[in-house]
C-alpha positions in Angstrom: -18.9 39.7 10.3 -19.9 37.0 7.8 -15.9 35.8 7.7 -15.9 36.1 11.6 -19.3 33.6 11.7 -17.3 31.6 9.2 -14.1 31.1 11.0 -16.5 30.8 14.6 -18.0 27.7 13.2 -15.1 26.1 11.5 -13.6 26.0 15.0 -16.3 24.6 16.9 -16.7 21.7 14.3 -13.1 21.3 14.3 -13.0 21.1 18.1 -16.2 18.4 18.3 -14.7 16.8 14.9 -11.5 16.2 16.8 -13.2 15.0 20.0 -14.7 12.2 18.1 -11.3 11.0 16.1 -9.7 10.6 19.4 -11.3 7.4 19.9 -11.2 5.8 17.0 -7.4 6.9 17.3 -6.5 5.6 20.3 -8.1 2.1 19.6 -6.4 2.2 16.4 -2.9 3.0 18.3 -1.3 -0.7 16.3 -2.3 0.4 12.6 -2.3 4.4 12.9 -0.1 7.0 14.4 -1.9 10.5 14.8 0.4 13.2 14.2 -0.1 16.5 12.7 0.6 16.5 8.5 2.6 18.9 7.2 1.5 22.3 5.6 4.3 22.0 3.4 7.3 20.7 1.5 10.0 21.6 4.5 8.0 20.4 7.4 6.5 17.3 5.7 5.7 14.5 8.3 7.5 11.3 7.4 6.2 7.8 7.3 7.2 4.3 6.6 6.1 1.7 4.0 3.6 -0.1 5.2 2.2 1.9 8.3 -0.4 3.9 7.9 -0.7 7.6 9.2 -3.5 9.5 10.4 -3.8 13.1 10.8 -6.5 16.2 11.2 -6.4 19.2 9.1 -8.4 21.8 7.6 -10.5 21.7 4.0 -8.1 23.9 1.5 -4.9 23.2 3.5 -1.8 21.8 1.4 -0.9 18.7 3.6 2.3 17.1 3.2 4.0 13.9 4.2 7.1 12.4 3.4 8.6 8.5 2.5 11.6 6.6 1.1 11.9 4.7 -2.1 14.5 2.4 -3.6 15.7 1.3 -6.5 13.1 -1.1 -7.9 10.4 -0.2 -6.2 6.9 0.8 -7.6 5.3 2.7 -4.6 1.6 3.0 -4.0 0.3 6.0 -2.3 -3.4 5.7 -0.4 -5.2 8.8 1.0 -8.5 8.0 3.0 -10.2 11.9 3.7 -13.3 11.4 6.2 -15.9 14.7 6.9 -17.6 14.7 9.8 -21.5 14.9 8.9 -22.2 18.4 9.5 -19.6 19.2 7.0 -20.5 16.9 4.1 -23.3 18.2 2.9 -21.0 21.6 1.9 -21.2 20.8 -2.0 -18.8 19.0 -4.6 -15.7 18.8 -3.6 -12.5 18.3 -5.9 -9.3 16.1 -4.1 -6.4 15.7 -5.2 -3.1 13.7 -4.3 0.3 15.0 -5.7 4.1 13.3 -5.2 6.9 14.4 -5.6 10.7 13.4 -5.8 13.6 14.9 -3.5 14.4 17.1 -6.7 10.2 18.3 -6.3 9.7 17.3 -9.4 6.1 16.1 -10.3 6.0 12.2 -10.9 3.1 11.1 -12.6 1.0 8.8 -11.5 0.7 5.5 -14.2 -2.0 4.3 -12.0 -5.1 4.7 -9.5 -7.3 7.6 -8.8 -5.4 10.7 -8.3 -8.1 13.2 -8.6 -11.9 12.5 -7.2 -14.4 14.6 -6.6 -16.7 14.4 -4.0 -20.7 15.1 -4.0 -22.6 16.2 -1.5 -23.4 14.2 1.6 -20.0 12.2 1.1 -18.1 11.7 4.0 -15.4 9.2 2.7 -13.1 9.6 -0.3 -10.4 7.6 -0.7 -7.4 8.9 -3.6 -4.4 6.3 -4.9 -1.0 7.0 -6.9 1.2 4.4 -8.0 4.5 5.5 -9.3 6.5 4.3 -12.3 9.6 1.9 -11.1 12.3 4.1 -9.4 15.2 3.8 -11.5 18.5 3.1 -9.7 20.2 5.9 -12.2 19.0 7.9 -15.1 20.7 10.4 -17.4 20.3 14.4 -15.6 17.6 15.1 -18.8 15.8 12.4 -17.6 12.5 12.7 -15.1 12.4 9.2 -14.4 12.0 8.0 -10.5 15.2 8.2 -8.8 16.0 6.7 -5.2 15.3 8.5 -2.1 12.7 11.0 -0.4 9.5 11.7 -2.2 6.6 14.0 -1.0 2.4 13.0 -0.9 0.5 15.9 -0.8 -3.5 16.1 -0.6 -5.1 19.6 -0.9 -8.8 20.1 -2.2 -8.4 21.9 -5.7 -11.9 23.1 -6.0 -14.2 23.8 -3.3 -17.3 25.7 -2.4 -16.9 28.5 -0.3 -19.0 27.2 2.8 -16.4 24.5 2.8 -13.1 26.2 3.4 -11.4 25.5 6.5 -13.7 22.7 7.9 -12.2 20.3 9.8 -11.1 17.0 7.9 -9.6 13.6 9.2 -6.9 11.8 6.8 -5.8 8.3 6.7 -2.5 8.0 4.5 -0.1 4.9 3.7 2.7 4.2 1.5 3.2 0.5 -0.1 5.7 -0.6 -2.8 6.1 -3.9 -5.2 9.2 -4.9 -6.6 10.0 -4.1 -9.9 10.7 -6.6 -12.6 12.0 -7.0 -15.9 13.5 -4.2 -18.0 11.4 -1.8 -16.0 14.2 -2.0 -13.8 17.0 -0.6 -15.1 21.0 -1.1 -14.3 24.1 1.5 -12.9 23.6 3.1 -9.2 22.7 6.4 -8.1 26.3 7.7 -6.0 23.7 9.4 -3.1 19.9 9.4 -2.7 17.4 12.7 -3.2 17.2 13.6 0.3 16.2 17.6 0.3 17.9 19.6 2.7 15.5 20.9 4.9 16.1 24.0 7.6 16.2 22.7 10.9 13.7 24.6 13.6 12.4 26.4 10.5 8.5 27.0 10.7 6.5 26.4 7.7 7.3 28.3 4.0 3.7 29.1 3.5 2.7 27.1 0.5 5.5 24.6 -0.3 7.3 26.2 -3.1 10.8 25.5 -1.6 11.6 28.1 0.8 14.6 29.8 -1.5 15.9 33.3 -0.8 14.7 36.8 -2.1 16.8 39.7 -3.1 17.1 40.9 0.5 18.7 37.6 1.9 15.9 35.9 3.3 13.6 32.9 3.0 10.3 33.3 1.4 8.6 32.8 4.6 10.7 35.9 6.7 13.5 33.9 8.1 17.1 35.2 7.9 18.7 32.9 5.7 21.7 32.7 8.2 20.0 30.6 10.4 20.5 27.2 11.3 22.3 25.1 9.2 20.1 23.2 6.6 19.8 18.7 7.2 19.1 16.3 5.2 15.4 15.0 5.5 14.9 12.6 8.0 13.7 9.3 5.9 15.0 5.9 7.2 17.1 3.8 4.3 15.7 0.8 3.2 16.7 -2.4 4.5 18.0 -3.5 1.1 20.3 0.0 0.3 18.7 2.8 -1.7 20.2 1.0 -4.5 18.0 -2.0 -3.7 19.3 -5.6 -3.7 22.3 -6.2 -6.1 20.3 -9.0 -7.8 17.5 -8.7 -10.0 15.3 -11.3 -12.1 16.9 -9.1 -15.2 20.0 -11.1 -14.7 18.3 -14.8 -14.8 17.0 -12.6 -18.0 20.4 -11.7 -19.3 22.1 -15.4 -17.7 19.4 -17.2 -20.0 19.6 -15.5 -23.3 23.8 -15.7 -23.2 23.7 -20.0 -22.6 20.4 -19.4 -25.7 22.9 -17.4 -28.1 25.9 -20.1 -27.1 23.6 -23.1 -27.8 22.2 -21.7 -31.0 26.0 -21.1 -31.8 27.1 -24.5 -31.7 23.8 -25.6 -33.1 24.3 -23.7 -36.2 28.4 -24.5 -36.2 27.5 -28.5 -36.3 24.3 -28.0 -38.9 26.9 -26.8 -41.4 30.5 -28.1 -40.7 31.8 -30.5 -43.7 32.9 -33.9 -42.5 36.9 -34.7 -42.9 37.6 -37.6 -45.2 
């Protein structure tokens, strides 16, 4: 009974929680786009640099979006979580943003505020995660940031009990700077990460990768002879996922080689003997 009051009330404040973000929504239609987030790594929702995303979901859901990234980049993810009032007084509240690469490898975050935790009567929380430069290539031992795909995901990692499955509103976008310097390193990648993904395939149930068991089918029930797996649909970037073939390291490199020839003949006429 006490799970059946639980689940009773999480949907009518998820009903009157959702009435109220339509308007905001709607008048936002030029800086947001309200679409439903992903539950996990296969059915991700994709964005673009530079647009931010909005979506509802439920307190202890794994919510997943997807982006591209080039070479050169140094992307900057932002998650805004808003709780309606009658659900922020629940008790602290752990958040937590995650990304990872088309390989779903965990990058690390070299800076923002990944993790926050949020006390009672906080309605607003807002998470960031900049990356480390995406490398154009990188040797296969290597975990550095390669072009393509990555994955944001947001989930509360510790929660009271008489917060699970509220209703939740997010507010996500992705932003990059160029890299510069030797954090920016040379060769090409010969194809972006892009993870296949199973087309018409419903969610894998916690985003571990959907693989097969012993008996020939996905972790989620599906017969693995299904429809044929596609590449994740993220956009390539206007400047190749390889990013632009010039870079301020070759001014670098340019500079230093006219430095070494100058010092050369500098140091050739200091000690040359005249000719009598």
């Amino acid at each position: 009974m006490r799970s059946a009051r639980r689940a009773a009330a999480a949907l009518g404040l998820a009903v009157a929680f959702l009435a109220g973000a339509a308007v905001p929504a709607a008048a936002d239609g030029e800086d947001g786009d309200l679409k439903e987030a992903g539950t996990t790594f296969r059915s991700a929702t994709v964005i673009e640099q530079g647009v931010e995303a909005e979506a509802v979901g439920a307190v202890g859901d794994y919510l997943y979006w997807a982006f591209a990234a080039a070479a050169g980049e140094v992307p900057t993810v932002t998650a805004t979580v808003t709780l309606p009032k009658s659900a922020a007084g629940a008790g602290n509240t752990a958040w937590q943003v995650d990304v990872h690469d088309g390989l779903r490898r965990h990058q690390p975050c070299a800076a923002g505020a990944p993790r926050r935790v949020t006390r009672p009567q906080t309605e607003t929380v807002t998470l960031t995660c900049t990356l480390r430069a995406v490398q154009p290539w990188a040797e296969q031992w290597s975990d550095s940031p390669l072009p393509g795909a990555y994955f944001l995901r947001l989930t509360a990692v510790s929660l009271p009990d008489e917060a699970l499955g509220l209703p939740l509103r997010v507010r996500v976008g992705v932003s990059a700077e160029g890299a510069e310097g030797a954090r920016r390193g040379g060769g090409s990648l010969p194809a972006p990460l892009l993870p296949a993904v199973q087309a018409g395939s419903p969610a894998d149930g916690g985003g571990n990768g959907g693989g097969q068991d012993s008996t020939g089918q996905d972790e989620d029930g599906e017969d693995g002879s299904g429809s044929a797996p596609r590449a994740l649909a993220v956009a390539e970037p206007e400047s190749g996922w390889n990013g632009p073939w010039f870079a301020d390291r070759w001014l670098w490199t340019a500079a230093g080689g006219v430095l070494a020839a100058v010092a050369g003949v500098g140091g050739y006429l200091l000690v040359r003997r005249p000719r009598f």
